[in-house]
LUMKOLVEX-571010 format. One record per residue (C-alpha): x, y, z. Coordinates in steps of 0.5 Angstrom, whole numbers, plus 500, padded with zeros to 3 digits. Example, Ala and Ser with C-alpha at 12.3 -4.5 7.8 and 13.67 -1.06 7.14 Angstrom:
BEGIN
+-----+-----+-----+
|  xx |  yy |  zz |
+-----+-----+-----+
| 525 | 491 | 516 |
| 527 | 498 | 514 |
+-----+-----+-----+
***
This chain:
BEGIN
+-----+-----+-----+
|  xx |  yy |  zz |
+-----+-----+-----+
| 591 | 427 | 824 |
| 596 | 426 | 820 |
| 598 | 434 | 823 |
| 596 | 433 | 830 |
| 602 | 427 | 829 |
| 607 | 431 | 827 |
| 606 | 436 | 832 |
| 607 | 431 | 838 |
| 612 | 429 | 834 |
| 616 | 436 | 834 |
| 614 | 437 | 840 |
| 617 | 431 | 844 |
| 625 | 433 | 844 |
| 624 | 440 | 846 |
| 622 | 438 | 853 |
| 616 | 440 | 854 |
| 612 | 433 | 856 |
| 614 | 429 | 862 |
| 617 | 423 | 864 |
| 614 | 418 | 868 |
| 620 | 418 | 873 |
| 620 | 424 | 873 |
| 612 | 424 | 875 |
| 614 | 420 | 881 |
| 619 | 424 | 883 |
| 614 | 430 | 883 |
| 609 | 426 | 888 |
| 614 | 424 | 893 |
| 616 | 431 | 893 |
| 610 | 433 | 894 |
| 609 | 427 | 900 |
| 615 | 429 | 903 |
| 612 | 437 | 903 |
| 606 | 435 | 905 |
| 609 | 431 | 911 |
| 613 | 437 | 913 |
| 606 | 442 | 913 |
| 603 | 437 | 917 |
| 609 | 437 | 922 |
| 610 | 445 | 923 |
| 603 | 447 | 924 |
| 602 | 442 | 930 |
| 608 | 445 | 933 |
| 606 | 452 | 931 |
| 600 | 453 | 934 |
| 602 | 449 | 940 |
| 610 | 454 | 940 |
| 607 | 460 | 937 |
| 599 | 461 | 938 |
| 599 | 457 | 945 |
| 595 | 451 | 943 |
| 595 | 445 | 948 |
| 598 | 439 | 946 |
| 592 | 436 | 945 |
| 590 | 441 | 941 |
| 595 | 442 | 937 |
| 596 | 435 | 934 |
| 589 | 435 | 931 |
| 591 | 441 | 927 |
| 591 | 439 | 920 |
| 593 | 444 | 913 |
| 591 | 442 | 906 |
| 595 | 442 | 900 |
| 593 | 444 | 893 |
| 597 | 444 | 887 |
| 595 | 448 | 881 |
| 597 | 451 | 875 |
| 601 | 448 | 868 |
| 602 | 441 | 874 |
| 594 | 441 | 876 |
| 593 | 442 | 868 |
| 597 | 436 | 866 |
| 602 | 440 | 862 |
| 608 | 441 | 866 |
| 614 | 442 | 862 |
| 620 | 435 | 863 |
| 626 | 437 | 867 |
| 632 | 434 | 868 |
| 638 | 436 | 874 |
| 643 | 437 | 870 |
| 640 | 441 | 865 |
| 638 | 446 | 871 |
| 645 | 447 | 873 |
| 647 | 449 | 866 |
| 641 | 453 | 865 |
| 642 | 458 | 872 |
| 648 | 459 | 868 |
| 645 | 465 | 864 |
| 638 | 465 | 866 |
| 635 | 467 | 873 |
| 629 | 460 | 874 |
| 624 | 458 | 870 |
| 617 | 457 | 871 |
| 618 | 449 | 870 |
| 615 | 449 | 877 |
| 609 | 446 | 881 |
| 604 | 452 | 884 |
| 603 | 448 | 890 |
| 597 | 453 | 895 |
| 598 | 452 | 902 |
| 591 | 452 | 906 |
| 591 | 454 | 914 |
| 586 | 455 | 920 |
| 585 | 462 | 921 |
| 591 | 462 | 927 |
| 596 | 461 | 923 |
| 598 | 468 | 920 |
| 602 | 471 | 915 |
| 608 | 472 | 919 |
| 610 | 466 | 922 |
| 608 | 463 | 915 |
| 615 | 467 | 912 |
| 618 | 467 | 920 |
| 619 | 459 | 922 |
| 616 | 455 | 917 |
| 621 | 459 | 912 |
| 627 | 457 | 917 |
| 624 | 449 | 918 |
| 625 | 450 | 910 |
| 631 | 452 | 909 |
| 634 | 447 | 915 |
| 631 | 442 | 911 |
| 636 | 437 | 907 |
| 635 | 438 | 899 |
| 632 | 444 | 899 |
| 636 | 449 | 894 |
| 635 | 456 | 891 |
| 630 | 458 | 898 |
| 628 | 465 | 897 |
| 621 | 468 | 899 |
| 618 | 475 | 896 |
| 613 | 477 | 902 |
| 612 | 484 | 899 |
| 609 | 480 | 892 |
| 602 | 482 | 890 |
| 601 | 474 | 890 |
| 606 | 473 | 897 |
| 610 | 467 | 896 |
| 616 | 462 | 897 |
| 620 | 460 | 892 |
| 625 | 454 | 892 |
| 627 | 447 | 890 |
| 627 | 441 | 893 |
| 630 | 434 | 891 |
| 630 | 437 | 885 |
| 624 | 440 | 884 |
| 622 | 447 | 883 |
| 616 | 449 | 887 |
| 612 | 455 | 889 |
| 609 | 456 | 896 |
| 602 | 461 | 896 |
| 600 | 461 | 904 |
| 592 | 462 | 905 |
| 589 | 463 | 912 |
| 582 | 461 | 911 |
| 577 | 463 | 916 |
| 575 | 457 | 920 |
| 578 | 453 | 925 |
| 578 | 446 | 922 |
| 581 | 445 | 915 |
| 575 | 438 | 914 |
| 578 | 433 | 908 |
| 572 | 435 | 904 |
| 575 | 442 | 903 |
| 573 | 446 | 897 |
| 575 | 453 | 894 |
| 569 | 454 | 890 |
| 565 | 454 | 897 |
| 560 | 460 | 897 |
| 560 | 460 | 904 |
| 567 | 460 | 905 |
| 568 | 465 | 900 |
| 563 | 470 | 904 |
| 567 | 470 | 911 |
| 573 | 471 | 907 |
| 575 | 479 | 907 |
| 582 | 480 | 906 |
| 583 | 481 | 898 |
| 591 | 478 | 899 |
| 587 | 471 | 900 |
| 583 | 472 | 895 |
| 588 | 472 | 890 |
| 592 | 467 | 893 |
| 587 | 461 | 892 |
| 584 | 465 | 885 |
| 589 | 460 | 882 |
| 586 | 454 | 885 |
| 580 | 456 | 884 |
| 581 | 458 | 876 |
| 585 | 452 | 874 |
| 578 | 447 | 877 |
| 573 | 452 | 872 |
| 578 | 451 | 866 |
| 577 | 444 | 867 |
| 569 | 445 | 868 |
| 568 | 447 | 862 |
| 574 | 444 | 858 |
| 571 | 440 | 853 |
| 571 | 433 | 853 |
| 577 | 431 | 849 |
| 583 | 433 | 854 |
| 589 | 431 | 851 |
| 587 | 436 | 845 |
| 587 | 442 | 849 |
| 594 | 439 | 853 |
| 598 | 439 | 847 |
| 595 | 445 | 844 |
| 597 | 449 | 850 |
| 604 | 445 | 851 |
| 605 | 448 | 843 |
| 603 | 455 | 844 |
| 607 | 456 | 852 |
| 613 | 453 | 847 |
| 611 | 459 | 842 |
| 611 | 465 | 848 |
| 617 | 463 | 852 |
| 624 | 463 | 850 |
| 627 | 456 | 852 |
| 633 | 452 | 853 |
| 633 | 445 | 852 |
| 638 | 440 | 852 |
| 640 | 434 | 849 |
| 645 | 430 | 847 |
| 650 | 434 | 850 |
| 647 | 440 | 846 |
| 644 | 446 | 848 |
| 638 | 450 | 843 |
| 634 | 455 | 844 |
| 626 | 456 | 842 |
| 620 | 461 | 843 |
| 618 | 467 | 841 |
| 619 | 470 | 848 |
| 613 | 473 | 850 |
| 612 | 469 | 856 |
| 613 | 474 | 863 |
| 606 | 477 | 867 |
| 611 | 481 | 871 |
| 615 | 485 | 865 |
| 607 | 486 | 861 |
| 608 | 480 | 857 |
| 603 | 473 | 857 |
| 602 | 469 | 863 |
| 600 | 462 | 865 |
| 593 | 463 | 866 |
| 593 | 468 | 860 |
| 595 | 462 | 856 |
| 590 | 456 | 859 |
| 584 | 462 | 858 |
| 586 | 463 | 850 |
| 587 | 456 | 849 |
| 581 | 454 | 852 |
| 577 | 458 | 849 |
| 579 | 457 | 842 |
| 577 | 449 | 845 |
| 570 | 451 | 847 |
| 569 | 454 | 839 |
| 572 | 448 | 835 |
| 570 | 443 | 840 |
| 571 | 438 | 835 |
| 578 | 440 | 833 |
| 585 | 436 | 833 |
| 590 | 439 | 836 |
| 594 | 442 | 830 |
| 588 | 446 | 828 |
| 587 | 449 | 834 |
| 593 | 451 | 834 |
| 592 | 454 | 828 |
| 586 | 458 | 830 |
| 589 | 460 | 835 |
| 593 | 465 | 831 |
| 589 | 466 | 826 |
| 583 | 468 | 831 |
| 587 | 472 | 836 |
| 591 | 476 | 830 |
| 585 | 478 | 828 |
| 582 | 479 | 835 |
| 587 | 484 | 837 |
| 589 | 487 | 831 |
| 592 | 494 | 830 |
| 584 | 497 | 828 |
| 582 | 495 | 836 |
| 589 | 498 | 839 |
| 589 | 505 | 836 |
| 580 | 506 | 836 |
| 578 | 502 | 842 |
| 579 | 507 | 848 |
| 576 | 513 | 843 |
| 570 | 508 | 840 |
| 568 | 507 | 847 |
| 568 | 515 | 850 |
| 564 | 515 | 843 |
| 559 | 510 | 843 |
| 559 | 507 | 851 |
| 560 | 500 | 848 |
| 567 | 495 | 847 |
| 569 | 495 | 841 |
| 571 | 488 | 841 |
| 568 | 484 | 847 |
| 574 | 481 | 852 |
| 576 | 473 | 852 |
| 572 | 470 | 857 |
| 570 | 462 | 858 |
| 565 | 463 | 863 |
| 560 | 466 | 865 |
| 559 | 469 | 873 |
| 555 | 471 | 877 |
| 555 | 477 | 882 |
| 556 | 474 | 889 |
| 555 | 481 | 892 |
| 560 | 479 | 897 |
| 563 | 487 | 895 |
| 569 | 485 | 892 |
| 571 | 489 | 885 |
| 570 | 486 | 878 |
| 572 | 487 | 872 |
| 567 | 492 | 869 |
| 569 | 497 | 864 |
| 561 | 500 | 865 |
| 562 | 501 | 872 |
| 569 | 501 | 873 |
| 573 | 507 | 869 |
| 580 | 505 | 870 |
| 577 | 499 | 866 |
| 576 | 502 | 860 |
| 584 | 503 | 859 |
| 585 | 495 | 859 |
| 588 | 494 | 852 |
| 588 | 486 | 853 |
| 582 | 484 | 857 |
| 582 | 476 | 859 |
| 578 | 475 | 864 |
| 578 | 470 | 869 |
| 572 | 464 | 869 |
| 571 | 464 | 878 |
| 568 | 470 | 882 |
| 571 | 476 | 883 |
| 572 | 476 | 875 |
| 579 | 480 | 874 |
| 583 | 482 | 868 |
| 588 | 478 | 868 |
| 593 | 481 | 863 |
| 593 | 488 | 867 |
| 600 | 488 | 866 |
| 600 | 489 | 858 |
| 602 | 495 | 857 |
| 602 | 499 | 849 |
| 609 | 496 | 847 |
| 608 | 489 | 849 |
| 602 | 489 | 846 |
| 605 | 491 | 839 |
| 610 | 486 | 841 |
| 605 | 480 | 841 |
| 600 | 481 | 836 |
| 606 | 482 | 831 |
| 607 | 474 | 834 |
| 600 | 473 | 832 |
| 600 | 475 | 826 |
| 607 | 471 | 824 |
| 605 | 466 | 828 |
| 599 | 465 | 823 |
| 603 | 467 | 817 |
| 608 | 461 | 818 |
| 602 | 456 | 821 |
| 598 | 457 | 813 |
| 605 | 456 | 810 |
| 605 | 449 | 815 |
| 598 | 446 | 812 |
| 600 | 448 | 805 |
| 600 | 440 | 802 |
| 605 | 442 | 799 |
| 610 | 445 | 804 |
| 615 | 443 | 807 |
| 616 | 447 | 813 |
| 616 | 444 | 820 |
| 612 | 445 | 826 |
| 618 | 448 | 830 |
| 618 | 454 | 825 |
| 612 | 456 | 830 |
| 617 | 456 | 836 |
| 623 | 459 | 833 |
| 627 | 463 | 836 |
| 627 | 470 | 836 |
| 633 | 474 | 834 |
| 631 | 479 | 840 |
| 638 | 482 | 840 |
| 638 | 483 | 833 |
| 632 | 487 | 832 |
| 633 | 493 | 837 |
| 639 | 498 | 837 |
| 638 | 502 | 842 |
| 637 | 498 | 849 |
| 637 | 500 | 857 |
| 640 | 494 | 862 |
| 638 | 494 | 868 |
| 643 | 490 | 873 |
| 642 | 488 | 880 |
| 647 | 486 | 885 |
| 649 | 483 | 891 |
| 655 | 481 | 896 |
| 653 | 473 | 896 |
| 648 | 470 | 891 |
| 642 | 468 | 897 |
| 642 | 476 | 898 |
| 642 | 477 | 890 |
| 635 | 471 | 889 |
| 632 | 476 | 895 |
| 633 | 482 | 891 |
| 633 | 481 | 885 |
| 626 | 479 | 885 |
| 624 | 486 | 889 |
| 628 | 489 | 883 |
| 624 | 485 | 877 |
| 617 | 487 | 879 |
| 620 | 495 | 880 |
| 624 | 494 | 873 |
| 617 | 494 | 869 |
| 615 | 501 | 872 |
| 621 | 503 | 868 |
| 619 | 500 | 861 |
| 612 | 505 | 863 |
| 616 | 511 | 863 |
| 621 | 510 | 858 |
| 614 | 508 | 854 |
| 612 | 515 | 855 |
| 619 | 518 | 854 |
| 619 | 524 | 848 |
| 621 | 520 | 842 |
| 621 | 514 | 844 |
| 615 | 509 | 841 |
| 616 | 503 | 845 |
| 620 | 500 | 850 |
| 620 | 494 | 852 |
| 624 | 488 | 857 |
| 627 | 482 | 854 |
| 622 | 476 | 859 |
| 629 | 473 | 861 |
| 633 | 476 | 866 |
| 641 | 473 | 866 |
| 645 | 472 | 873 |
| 652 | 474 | 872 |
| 658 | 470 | 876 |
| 663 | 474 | 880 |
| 668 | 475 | 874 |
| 669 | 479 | 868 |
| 664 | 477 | 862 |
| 666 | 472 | 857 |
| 668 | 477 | 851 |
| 673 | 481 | 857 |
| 669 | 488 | 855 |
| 665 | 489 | 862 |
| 668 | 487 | 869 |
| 664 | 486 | 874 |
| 661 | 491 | 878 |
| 659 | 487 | 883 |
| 660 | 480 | 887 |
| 653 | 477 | 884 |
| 649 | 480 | 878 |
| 642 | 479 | 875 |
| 641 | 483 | 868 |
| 635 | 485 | 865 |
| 634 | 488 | 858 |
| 630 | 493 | 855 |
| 629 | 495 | 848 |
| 628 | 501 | 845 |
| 625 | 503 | 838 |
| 626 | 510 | 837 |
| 619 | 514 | 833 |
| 613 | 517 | 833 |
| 607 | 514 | 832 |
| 602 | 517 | 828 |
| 596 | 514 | 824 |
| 598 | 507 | 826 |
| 605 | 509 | 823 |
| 612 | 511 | 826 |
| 616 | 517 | 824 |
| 623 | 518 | 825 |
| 625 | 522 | 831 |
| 632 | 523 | 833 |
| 636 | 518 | 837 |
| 636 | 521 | 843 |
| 634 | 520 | 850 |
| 634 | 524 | 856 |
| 634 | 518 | 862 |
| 634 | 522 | 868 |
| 627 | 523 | 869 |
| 624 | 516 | 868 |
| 630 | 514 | 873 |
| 629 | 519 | 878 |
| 622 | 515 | 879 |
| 625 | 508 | 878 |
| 630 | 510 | 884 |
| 625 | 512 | 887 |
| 620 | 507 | 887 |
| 625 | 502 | 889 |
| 628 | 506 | 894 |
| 621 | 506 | 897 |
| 620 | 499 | 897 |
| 626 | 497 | 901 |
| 623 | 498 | 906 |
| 619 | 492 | 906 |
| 624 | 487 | 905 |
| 628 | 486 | 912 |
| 634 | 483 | 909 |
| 636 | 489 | 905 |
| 643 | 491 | 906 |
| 644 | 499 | 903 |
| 652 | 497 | 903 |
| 651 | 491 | 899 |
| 645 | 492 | 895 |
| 646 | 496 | 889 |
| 641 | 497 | 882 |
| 646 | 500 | 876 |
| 642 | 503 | 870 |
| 646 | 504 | 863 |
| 645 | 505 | 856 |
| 648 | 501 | 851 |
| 648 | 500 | 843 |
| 647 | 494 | 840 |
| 655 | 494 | 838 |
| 655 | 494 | 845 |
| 651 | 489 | 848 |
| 656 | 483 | 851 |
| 656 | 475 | 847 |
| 652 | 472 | 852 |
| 646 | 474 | 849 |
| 648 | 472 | 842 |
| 649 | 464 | 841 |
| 656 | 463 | 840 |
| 658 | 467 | 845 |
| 659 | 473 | 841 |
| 657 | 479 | 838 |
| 656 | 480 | 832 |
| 655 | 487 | 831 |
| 660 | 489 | 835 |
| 666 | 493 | 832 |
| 673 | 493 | 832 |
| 674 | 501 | 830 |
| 674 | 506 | 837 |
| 667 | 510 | 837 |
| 667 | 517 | 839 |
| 664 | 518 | 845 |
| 661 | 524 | 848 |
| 663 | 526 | 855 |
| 663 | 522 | 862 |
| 663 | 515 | 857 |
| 656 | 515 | 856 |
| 653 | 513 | 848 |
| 652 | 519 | 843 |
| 645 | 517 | 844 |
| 643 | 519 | 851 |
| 646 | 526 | 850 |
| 645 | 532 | 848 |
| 652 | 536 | 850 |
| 647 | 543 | 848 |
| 644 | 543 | 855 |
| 651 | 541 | 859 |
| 647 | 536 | 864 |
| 649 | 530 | 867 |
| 648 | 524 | 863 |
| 643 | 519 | 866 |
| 648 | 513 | 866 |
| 650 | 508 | 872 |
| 646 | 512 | 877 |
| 645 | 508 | 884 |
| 638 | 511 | 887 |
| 643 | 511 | 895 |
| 648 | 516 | 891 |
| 645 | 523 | 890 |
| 647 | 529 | 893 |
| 646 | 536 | 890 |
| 650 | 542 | 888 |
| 649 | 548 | 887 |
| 641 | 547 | 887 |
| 642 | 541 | 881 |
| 642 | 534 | 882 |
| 648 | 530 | 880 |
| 649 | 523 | 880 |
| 656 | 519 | 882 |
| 658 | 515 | 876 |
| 661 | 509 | 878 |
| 667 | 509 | 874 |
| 669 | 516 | 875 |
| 671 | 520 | 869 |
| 679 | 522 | 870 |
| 681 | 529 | 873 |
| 681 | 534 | 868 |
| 686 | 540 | 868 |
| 684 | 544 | 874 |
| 683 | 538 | 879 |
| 675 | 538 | 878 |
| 672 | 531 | 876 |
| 668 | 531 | 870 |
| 661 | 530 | 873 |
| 663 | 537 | 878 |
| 664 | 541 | 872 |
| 658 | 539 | 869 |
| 654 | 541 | 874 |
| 658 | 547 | 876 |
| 656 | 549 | 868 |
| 649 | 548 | 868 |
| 649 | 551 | 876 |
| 653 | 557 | 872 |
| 647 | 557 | 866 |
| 640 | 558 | 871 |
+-----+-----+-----+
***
């Protein structure tokens, strides 16, 4: 108990419990948006679908709440903490996921047409901005204060009764459309975590409180101070973990030790996941099952489901091929059981598991009877930008900051399809995105190295580690990197997906790609302000300004740097990208990037 003390003790000034005024403000928001649904479906069915007055004033939407608020984990958040972190970090996910349920009538449409206008007209509502093309289609923003994600569910009846339940076979049956399903599936899985949860409660929540403060990177604010924690593990989007993800790790490691106090599940979970995902399954568990037709380990699972026949896809590596190449299977506790980890990737996977094992290794040293080491050793802050010397960033920009908030998360979900080609790229052995991306005000940055390319900026940061992987080993291999393949297939993804944002502006929108060494990453990442790795001496530089590193002046091509997917042109058969800060003219009037594509034309 003695432990379990000094871990709430720890845990207390990073934020991550919450106030009672601020549980209050949190249910009024919720009132307040409950009384705004209310009034919006009334008069849309009466305005937008015909409905007769009558009619329409008995139309009734419900509202859900899941995730870390149904939990009881949500983080603490405090007004003026928020300004200062939107500085540097694009929103956290200290947020409600609040589920909005209709009648069948209401469509998808009128939920990202006028409700998402009645929002933005409203007062006290700030950050709005709706990702209608998502996998999970949702409206984000804050209202007096308070963060708030909106998921739309058009359930199949005519009537929502109060005594409405998402676990209702019969409901699920009439439910066809899978964007629904998915949709209701976060309602549906925070009820089963707490089905099977066993009974002291307060154990998991701080347990889980811990280990969401290890996975993210955190800003906390205190006394006029800023500090920094996590382990930066934290982004479903970028291949890392999620919510979800945590609660069943958490969960199940409750359901083995169910008489446990919080520290030693903490404790376990490092131990048990370390050992769980170790390097033997990473490289043997694809081979061992073509081999001998069984999973080498069994995934994370907390409960048992049986098959509805209802048609719907469950996770199966028996049945399903696609399956078997899962590398972190945690499967979800309703029907249809998903893999909700899809997204782990090779290179984030070694990422986490190497957190694992730290995490086990400094949790041994904290329950040493004579050790001194803190609790917030667990969650101290990586040094991500010190580890890697070779990075890619990504910057999204925009004319106005709305634009930006629309854009950027059509350019994040895009970004991980990158890190997957680079993954795969000749003498690359992992790369892989920083879970945070940075907003950059309209002027130059902080160190005067870099201006601004355009008015408002979002970055996000790709590491790489050069290497080839053999027997569980990396080799040396030349520091090299020929971008143009993988940014080719990233343009041209975006380029593809534009077409289902209606507010895209090709004028104004633009996506920069550029290489950087770690000398030259800008002080903002670092704490202080300052790179530390940053050399005062002028490097040499091969042609065009790109890094040494990104090219290879053999083979005259034009180097993959800053490219824009709206500013190809071809000549002489070969494709060219303009930079945007041109090279100066050289002796016979031509810029550099036309005479390297004039050699390479000359050389086929």
């Amino acid at each position: 108990m003695e432990d379990t003390k000094a871990l709430e003790a720890a845990l207390e000034p990073e934020g991550v419990i919450d106030t009672d005024e601020n549980m209050q403000q949190r249910c009024l928001v919720l009132s307040k948006l409950n009384e705004l649904v209310q009034a919006w479906v009334k008069k849309a069915s009466k305005e937008e679908y015909n409905f007769e007055e009558e009619a329409a004033n008995q139309v009734d939407a419900r509202l859900f709440t899941f995730g870390s608020y149904r939990l009881g984990v949500q983080s603490r958040y405090d007004m003026s903490s928020i300004q200062l972190f939107q500085m540097q970090f694009s929103r956290d996910a200290g947020d409600i996921d609040t589920l909005l349920c209709f009648p069948h009538h209401i469509k998808r449409e009128s939920f990202f047409g006028t409700f998402y206008q009645l929002l933005k007209e409203t007062p006290g509502v700030t950050d709005l901005h709706a990702a209608e093309g998502a996998f999970v289609p949702v409206i984000k923003l804050a209202m007096d204060g308070v963060e708030l994600d909106l998921l739309f569910a058009s359930l199949p009846v005519d009537r929502l009764e109060p005594t409405l339940s998402l676990q209702d076979v019969d409901l699920l049956k009439k439910i066809h459309e899978d964007e629904i399903m998915r949709s209701i599936n976060g309602c549906r899985v925070a009820d089963a975590v707490l089905e099977v949860m066993p009974s002291n409660l307060q154990t998991f929540r701080t347990a889980l409180r811990a280990v969401k403060l290890w996975a993210k990177h955190n800003l906390t604010r205190s006394n006029q101070t800023v500090r920094t924690s996590g382990r930066g593990v934290y982004s479903n989007v970028h291949g890392y973990f999620g919510g979800i993800h945590l609660v069943i790790l958490v969960t199940r490691i409750c359901q083995l030790y169910p008489n446990a106090a919080a520290s030693t599940i903490l404790c376990k979970f490092f131990r048990v996941y370390s050992d769980w995902y170790g390097s033997n399954w990473i490289k043997h568990a694809r081979e061992i099952w073509l081999a001998h037709g069984e999973w080498m380990n069994s995934p994370i699972k907390i409960k048992d489901v049986d098959d509805l026949h209802l048609g719907k896809r469950q996770w199966d590596p028996r049945s399903n091929p696609r399956d078997r190449y899962d590398l972190m299977p945690i499967i979800t506790p309703v029907y249809p059981q998903q893999n909700a980890a899809f997204n782990v990737n090779e290179s984030t996977l070694h990422r986490i598991v190497t957190e694992f094992s730290r995490g086990h290794r400094v949790c041994q040293d904290i329950m040493r009877a004579s050790s001194n080491v803190p609790w917030s050793a667990v969650w101290e802050p990586i040094r991500f930008f010190d580890e890697y010397q070779y990075f890619v960033r990504v910057v999204a920009s925009a004319a106005t900051e709305s634009d930006r908030t629309e854009f950027e998360g059509l350019v994040e979900s895009t970004v991980r399809h990158l890190v997957l080609n680079l993954q795969y790229t000749d003498n690359v052995a992992y790369a892989m995105a920083y879970p945070k991306a940075y907003h950059e005000d309209p002027v130059a940055d902080k160190d005067g190295t870099e201006a601004t390319t355009g008015p408002w900026r979002t970055a996000w940061y790709l590491a790489l580690e050069f290497g080839i992987k053999q027997e569980g080993r990396i080799e040396p291999a030349p520091s090299k990197l020929d971008l143009q393949g993988p940014l080719v297939a990233f343009y041209g993804r975006l380029r593809d997906r534009t077409v289902t944002m209606s507010r895209y502006d090709e004028t104004t929108m633009n996506v920069d790609v550029q290489a950087m060494k770690q000398s030259k990453l800008p002080g903002y990442l670092y704490p202080g302000g300052v790179n530390p790795h940053r050399k005062v001496r002028l490097r040499k530089r091969t042609p065009f300004g790109c890094p040494r590193f990104l090219f290879d002046s053999s083979t005259h091509a034009p180097p993959a740097h800053r490219l824009h997917f709206c500013d190809r042109h071809v000549y002489g058969g070969v494709a060219v990208w303009n930079m945007q800060k041109r090279s100066k003219k050289n002796q016979s009037g031509e810029d550099d990037a036309t005479a390297a594509a004039k050699r390479a034309a000359l050389a086929q």
